[in-house]
Gaussian input, Z-matrix of N, CA and C with variables (Angstrom, degrees):
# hf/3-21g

backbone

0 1
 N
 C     1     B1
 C     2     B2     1     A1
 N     3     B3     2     A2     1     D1
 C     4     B4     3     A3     2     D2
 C     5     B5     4     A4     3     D3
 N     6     B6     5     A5     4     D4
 C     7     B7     6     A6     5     D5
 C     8     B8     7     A7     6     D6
 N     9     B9     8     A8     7     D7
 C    10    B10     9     A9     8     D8
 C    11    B11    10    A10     9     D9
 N    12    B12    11    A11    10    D10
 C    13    B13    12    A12    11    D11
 C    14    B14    13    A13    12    D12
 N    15    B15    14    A14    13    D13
 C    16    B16    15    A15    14    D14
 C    17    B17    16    A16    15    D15
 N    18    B18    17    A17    16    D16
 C    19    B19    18    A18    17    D17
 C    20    B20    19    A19    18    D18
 N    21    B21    20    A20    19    D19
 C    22    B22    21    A21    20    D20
 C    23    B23    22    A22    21    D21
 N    24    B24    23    A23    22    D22
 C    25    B25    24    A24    23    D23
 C    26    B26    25    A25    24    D24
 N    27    B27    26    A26    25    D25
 C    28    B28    27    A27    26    D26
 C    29    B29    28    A28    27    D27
 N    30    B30    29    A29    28    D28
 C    31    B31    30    A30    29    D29
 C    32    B32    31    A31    30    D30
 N    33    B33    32    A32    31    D31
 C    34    B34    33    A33    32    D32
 C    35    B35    34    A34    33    D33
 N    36    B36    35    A35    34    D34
 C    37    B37    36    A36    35    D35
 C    38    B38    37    A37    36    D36
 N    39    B39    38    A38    37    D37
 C    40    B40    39    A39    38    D38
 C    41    B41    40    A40    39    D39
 N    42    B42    41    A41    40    D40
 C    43    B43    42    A42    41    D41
 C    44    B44    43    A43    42    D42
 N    45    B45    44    A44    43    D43
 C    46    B46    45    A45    44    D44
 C    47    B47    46    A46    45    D45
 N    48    B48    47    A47    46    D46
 C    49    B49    48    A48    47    D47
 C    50    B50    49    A49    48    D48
 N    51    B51    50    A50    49    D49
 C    52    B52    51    A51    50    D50
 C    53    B53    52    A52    51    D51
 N    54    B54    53    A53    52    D52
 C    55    B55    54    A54    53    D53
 C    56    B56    55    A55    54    D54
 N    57    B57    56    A56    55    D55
 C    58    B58    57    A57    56    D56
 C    59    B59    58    A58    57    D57
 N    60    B60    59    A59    58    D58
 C    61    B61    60    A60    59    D59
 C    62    B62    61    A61    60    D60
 N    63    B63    62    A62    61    D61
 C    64    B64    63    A63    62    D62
 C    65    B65    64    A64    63    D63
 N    66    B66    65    A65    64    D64
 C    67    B67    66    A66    65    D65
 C    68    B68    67    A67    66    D66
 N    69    B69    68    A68    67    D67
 C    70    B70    69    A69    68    D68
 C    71    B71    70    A70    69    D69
 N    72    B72    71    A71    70    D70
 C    73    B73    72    A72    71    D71
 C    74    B74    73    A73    72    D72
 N    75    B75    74    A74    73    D73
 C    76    B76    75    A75    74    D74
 C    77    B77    76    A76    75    D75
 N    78    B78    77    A77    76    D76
 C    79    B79    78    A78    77    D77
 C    80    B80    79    A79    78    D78
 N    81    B81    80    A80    79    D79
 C    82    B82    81    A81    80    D80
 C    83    B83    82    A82    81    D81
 N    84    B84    83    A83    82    D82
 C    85    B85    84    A84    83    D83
 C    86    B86    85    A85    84    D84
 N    87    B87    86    A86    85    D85
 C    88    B88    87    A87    86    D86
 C    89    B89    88    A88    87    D87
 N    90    B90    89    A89    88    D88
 C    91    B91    90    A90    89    D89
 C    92    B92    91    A91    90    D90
 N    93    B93    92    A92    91    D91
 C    94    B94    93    A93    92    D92
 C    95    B95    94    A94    93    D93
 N    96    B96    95    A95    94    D94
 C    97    B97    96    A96    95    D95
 C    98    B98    97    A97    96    D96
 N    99    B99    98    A98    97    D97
 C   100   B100    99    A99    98    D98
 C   101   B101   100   A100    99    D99
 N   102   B102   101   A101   100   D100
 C   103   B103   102   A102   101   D101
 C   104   B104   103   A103   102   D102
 N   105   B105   104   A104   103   D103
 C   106   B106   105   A105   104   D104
 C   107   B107   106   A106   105   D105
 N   108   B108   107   A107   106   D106
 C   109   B109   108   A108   107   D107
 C   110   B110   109   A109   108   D108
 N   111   B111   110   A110   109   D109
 C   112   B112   111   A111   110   D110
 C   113   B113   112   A112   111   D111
 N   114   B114   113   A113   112   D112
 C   115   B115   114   A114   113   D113
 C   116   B116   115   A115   114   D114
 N   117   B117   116   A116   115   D115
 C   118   B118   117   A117   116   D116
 C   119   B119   118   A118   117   D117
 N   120   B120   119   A119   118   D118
 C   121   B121   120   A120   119   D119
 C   122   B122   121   A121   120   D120
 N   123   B123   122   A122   121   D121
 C   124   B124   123   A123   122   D122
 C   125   B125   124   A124   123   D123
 N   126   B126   125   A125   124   D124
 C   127   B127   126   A126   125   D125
 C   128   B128   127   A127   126   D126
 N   129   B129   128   A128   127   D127
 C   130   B130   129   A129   128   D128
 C   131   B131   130   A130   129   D129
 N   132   B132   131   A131   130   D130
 C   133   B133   132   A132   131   D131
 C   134   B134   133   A133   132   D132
 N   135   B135   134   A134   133   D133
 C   136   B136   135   A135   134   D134
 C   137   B137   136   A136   135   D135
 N   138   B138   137   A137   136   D136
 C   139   B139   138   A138   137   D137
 C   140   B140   139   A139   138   D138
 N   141   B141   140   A140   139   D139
 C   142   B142   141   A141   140   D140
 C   143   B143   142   A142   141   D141
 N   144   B144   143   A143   142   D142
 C   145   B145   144   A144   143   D143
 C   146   B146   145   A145   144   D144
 N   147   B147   146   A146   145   D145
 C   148   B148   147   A147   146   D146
 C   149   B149   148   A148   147   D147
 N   150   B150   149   A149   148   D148
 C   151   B151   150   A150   149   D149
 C   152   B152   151   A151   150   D150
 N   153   B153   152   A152   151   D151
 C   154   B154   153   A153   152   D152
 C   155   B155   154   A154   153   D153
 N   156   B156   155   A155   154   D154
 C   157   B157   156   A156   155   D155
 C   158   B158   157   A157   156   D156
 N   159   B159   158   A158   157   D157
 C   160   B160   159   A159   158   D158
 C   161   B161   160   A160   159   D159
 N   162   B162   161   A161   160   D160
 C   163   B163   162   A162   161   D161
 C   164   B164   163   A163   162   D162
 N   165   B165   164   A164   163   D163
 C   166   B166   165   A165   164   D164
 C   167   B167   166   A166   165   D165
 N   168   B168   167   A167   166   D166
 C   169   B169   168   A168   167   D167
 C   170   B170   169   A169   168   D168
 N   171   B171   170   A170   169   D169
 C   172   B172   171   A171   170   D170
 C   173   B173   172   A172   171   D171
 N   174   B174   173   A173   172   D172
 C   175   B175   174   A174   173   D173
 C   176   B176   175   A175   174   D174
 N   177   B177   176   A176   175   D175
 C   178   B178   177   A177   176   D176
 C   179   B179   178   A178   177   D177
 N   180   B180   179   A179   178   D178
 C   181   B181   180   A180   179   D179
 C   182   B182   181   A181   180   D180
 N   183   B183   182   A182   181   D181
 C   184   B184   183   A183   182   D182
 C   185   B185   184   A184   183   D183
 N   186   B186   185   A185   184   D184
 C   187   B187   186   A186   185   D185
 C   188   B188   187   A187   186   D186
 N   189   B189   188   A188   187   D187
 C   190   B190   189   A189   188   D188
 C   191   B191   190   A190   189   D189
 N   192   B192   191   A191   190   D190
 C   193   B193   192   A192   191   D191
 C   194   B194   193   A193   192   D192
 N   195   B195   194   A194   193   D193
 C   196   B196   195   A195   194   D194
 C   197   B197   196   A196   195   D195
 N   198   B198   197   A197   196   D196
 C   199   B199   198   A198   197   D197
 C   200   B200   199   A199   198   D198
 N   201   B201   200   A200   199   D199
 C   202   B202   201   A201   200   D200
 C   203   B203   202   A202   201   D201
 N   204   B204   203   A203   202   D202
 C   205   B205   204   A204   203   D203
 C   206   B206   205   A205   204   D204
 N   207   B207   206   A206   205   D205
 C   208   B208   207   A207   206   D206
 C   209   B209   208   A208   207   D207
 N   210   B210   209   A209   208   D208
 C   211   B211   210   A210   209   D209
 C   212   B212   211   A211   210   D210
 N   213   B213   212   A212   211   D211
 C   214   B214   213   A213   212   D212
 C   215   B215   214   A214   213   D213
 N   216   B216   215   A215   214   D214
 C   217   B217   216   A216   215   D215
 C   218   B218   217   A217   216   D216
 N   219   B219   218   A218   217   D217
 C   220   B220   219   A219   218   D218
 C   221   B221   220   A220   219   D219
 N   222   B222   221   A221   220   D220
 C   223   B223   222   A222   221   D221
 C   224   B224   223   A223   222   D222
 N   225   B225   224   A224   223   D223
 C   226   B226   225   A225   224   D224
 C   227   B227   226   A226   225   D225
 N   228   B228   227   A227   226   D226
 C   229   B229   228   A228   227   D227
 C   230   B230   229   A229   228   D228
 N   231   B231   230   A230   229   D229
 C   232   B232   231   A231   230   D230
 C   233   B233   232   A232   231   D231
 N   234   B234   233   A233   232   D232
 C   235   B235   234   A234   233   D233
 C   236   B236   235   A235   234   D234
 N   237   B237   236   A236   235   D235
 C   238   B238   237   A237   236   D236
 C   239   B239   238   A238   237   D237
 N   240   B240   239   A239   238   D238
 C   241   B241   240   A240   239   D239
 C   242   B242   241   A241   240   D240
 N   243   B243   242   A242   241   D241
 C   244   B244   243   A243   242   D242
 C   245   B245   244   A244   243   D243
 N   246   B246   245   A245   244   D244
 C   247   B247   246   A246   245   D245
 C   248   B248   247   A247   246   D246
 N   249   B249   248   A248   247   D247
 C   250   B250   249   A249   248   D248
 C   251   B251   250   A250   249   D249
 N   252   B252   251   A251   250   D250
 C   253   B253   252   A252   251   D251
 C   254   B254   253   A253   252   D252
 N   255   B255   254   A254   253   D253
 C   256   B256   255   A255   254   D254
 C   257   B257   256   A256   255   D255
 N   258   B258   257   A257   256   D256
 C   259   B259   258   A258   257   D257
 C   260   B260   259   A259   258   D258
 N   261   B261   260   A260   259   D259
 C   262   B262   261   A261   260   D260
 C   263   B263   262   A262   261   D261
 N   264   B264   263   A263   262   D262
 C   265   B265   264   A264   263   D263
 C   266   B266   265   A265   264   D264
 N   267   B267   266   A266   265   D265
 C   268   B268   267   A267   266   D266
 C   269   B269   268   A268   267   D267
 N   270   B270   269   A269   268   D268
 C   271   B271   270   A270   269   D269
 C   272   B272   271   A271   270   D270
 N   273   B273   272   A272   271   D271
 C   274   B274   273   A273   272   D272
 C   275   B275   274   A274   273   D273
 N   276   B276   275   A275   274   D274
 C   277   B277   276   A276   275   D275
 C   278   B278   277   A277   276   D276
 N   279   B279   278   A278   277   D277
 C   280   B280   279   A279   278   D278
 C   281   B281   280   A280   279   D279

   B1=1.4444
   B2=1.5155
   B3=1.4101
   B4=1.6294
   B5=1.4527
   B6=0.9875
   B7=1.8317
   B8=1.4499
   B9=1.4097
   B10=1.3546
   B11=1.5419
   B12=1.5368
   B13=1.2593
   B14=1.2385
   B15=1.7562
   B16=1.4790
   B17=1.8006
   B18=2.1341
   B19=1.7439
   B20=1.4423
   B21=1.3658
   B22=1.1185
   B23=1.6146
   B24=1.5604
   B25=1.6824
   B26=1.5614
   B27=1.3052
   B28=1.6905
   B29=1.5815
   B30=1.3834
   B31=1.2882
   B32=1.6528
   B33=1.2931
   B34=1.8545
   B35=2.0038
   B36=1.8952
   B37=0.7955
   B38=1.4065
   B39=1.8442
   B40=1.5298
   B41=1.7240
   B42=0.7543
   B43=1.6924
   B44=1.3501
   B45=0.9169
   B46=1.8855
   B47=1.7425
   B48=1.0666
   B49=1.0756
   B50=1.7887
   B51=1.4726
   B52=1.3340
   B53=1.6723
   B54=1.1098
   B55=1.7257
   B56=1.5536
   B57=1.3063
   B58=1.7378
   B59=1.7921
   B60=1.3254
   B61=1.3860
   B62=1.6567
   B63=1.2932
   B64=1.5885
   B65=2.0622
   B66=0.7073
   B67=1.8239
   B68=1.8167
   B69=1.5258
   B70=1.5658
   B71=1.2709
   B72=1.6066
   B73=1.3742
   B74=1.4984
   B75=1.5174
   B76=1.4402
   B77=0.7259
   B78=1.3358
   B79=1.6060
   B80=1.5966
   B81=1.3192
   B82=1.9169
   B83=1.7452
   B84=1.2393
   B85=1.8675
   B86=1.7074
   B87=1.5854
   B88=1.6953
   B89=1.6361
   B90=1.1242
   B91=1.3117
   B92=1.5254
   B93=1.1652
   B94=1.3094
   B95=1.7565
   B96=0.8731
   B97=1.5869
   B98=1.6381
   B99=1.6352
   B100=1.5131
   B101=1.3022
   B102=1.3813
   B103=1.6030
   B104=1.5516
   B105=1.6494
   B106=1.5495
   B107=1.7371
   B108=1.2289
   B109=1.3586
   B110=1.8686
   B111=0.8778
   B112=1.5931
   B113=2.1597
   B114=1.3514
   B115=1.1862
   B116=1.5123
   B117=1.8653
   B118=1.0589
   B119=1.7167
   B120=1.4006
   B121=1.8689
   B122=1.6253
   B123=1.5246
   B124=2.2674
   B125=1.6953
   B126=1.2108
   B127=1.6077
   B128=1.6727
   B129=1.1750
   B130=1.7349
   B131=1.3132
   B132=1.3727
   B133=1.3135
   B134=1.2705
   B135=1.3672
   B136=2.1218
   B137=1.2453
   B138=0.9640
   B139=1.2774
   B140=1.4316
   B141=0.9083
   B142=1.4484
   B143=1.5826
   B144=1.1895
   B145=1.5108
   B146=1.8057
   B147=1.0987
   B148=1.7341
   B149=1.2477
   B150=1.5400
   B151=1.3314
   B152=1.5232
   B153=1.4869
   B154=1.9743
   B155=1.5442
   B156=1.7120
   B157=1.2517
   B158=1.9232
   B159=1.4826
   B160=1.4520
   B161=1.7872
   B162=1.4910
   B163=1.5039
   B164=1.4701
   B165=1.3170
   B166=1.3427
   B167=1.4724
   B168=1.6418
   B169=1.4041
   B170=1.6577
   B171=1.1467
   B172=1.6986
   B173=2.0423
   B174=0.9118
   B175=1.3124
   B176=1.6242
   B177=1.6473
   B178=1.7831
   B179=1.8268
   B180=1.1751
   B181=1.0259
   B182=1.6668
   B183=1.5320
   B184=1.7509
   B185=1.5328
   B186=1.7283
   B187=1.3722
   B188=1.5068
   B189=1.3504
   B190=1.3383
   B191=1.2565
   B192=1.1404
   B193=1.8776
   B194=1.4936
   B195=1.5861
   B196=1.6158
   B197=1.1898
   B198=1.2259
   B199=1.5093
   B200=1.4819
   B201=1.5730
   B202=1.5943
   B203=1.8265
   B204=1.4925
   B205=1.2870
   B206=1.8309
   B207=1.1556
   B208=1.4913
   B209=1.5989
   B210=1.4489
   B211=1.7336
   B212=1.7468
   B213=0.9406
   B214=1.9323
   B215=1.6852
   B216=1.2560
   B217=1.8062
   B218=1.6928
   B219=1.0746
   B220=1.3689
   B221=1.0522
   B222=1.3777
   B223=1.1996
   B224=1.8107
   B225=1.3888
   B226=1.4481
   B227=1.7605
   B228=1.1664
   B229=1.3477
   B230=1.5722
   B231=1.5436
   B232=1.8419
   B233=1.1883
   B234=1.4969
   B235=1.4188
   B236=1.4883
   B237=0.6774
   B238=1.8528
   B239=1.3239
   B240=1.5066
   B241=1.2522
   B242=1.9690
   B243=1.7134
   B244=1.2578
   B245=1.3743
   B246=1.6523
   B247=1.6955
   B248=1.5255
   B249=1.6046
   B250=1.5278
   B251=1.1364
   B252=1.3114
   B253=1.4781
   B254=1.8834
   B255=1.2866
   B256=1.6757
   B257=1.0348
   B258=1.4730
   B259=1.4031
   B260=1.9344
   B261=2.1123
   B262=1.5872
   B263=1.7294
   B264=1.3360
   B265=1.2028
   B266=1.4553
   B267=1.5755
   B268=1.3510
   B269=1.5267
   B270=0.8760
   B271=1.6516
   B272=1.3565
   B273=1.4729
   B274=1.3984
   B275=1.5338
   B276=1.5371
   B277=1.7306
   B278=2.3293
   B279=0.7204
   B280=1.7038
   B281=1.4937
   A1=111.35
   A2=110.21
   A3=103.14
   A4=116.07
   A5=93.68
   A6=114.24
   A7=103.62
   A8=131.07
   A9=113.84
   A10=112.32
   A11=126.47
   A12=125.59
   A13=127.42
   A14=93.92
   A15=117.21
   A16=97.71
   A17=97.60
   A18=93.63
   A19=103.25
   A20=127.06
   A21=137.34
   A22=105.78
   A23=111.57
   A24=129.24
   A25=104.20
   A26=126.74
   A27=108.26
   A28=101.74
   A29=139.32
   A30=134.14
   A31=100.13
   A32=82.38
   A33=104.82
   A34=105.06
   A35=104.34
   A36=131.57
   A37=112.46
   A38=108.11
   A39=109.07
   A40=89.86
   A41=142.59
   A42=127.37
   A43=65.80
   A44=153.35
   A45=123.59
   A46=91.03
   A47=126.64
   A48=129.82
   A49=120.37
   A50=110.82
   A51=112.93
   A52=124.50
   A53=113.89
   A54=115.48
   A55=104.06
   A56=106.82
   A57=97.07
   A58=100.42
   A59=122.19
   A60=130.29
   A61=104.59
   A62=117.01
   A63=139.17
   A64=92.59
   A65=97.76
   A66=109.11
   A67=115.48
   A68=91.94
   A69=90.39
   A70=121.02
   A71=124.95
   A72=123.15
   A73=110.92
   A74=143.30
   A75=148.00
   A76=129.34
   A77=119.27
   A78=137.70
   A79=122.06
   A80=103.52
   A81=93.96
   A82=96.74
   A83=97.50
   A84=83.87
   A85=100.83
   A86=123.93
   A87=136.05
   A88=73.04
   A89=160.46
   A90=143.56
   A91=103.86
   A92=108.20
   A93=109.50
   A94=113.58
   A95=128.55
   A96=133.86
   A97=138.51
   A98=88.85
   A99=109.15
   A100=112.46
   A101=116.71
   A102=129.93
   A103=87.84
   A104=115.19
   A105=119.20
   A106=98.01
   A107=112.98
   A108=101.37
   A109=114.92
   A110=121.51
   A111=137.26
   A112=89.75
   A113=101.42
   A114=103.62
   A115=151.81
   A116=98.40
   A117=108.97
   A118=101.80
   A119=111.03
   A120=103.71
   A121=134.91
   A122=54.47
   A123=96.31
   A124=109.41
   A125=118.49
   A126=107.71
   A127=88.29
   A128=119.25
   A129=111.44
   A130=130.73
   A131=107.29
   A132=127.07
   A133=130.88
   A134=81.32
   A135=107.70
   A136=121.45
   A137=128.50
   A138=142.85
   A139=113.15
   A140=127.53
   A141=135.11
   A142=109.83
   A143=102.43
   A144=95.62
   A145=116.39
   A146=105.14
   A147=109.05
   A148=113.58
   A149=107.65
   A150=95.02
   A151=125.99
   A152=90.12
   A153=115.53
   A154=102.49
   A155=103.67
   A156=85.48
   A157=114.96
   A158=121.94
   A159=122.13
   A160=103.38
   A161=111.17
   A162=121.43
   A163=104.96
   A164=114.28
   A165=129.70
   A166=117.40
   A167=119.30
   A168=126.89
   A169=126.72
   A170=90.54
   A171=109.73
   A172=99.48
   A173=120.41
   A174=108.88
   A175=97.48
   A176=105.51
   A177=104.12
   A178=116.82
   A179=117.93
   A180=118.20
   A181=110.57
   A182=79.26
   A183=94.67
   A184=110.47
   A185=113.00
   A186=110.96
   A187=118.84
   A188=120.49
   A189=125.62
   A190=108.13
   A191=127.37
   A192=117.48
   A193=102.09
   A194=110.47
   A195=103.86
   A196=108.80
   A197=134.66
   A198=115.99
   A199=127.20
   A200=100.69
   A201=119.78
   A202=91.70
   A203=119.39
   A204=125.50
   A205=108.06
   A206=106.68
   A207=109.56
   A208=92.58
   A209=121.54
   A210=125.67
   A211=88.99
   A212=129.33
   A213=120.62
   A214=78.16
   A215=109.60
   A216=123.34
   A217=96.22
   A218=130.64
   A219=116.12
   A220=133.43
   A221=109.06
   A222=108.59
   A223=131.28
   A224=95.20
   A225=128.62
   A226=95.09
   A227=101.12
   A228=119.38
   A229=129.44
   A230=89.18
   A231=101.36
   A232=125.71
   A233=119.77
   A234=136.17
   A235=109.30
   A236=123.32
   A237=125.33
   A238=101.45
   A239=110.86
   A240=136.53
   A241=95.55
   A242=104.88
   A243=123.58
   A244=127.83
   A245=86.77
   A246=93.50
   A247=125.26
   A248=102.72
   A249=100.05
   A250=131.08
   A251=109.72
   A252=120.86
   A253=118.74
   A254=109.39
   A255=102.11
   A256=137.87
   A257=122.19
   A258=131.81
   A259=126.02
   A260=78.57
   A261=104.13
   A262=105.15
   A263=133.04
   A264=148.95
   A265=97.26
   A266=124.54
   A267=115.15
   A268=96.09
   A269=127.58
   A270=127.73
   A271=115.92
   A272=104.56
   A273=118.89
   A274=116.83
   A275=107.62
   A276=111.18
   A277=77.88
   A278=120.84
   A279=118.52
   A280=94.19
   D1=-28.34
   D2=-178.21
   D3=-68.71
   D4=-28.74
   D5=-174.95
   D6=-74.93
   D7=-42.97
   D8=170.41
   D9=-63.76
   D10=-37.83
   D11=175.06
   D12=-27.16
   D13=-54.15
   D14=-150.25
   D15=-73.54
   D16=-32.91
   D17=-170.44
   D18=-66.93
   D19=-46.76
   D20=-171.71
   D21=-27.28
   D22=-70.58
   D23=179.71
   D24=-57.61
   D25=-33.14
   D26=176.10
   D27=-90.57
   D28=-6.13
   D29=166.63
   D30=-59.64
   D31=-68.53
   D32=-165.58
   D33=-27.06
   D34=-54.96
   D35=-171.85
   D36=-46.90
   D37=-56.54
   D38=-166.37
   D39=-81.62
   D40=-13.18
   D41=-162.68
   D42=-91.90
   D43=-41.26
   D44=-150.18
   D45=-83.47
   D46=-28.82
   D47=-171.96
   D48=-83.36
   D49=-41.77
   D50=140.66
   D51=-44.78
   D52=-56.65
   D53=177.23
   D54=-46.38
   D55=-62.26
   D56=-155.61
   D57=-76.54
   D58=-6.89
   D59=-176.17
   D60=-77.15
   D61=-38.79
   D62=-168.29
   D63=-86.30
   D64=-66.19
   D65=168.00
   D66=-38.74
   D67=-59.60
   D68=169.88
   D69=-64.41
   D70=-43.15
   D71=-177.83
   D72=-65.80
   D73=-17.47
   D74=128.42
   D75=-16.99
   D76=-70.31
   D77=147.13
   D78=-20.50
   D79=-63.17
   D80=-167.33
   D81=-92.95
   D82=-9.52
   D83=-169.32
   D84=-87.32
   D85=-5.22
   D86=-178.59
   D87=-101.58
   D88=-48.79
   D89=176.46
   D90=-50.38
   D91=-89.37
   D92=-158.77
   D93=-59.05
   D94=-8.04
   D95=131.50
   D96=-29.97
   D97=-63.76
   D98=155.84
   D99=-38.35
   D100=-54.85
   D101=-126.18
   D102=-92.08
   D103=-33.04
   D104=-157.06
   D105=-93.13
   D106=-17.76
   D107=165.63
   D108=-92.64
   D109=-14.76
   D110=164.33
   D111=-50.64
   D112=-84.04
   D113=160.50
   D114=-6.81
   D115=-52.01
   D116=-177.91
   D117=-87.68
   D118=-53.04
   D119=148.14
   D120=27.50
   D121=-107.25
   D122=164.76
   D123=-60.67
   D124=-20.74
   D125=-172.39
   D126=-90.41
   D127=-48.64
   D128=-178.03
   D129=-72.65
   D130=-7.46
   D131=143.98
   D132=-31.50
   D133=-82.94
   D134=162.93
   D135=-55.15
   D136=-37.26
   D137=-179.34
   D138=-75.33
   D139=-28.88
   D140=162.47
   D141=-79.28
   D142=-49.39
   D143=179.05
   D144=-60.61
   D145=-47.77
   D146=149.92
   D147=-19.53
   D148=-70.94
   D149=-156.38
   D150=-72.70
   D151=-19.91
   D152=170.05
   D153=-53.17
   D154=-66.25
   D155=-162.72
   D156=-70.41
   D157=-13.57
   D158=-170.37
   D159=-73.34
   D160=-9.63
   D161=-176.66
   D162=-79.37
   D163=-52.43
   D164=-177.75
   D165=-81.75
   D166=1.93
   D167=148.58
   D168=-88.26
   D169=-29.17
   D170=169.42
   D171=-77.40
   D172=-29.91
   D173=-163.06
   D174=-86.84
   D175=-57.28
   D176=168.02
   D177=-47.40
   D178=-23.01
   D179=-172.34
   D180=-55.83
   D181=-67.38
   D182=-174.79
   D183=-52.13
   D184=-53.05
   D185=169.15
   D186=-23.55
   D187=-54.33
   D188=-178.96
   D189=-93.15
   D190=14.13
   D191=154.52
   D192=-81.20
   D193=-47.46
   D194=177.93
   D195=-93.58
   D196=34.01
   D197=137.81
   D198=-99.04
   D199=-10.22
   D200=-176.75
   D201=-81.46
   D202=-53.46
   D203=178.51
   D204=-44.15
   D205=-28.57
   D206=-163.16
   D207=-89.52
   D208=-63.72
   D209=-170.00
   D210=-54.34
   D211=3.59
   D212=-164.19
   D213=-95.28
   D214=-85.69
   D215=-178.00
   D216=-32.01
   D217=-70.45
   D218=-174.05
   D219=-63.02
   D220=-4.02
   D221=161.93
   D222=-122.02
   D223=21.69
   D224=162.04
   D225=-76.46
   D226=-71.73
   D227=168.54
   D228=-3.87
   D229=-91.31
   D230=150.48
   D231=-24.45
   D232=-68.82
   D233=171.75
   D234=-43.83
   D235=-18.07
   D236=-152.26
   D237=-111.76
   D238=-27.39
   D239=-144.60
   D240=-95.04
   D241=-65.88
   D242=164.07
   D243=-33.16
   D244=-55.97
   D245=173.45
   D246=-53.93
   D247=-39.37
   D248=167.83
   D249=-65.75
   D250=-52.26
   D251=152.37
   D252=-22.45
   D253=-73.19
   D254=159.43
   D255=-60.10
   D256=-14.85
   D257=157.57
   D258=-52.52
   D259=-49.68
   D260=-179.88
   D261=-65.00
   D262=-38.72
   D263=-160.56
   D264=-75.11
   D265=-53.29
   D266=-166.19
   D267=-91.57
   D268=-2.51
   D269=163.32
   D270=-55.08
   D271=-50.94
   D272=-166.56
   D273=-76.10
   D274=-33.44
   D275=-153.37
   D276=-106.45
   D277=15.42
   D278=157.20
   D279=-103.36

């Protein structure tokens, strides 16, 4: 009879210990659930901000294709400009 006692109290024991073990794994896996939509959030967040800032690299970009296009002409310009200028110069000193 002692011996059934004793199983009785380590039954009792591990089912209490199963329960709060089954309870806890509830617990972090409704956590980490939480946590992965927190996550998903924050990823569309970023992801937008990406795309803001990859808009506004494409937009500076071009800005500086036509300003490189523009220093190109002006400085066709110059050249074109000089040449007359040395044209005008040996005009003058004949």
């Amino acid at each position: 009879m002692d011996n059934s006692g004793a199983l009785k109290i380590v039954s009792a024991f591990l089912a209490v210990l199963l329960f709060v073990s089954i309870i806890g794994n509830f617990f972090f896996m409704y956590q980490s659930v939480s946590n992965t939509s927190d996550y998903g959030s924050e990823y569309n967040s970023l992801l937008a901000d990406k795309l803001t800032l990859d808009s506004k690299i494409s937009l500076l970009e071009s800005q500086i294709a036509d300003k490189n296009k523009k220093i190109s002409e002006l400085e066709s310009e110059i050249k074109s400009l000089e040449s007359q200028y040395e044209v005008a110069q040996r005009k003058i000193d004949l």
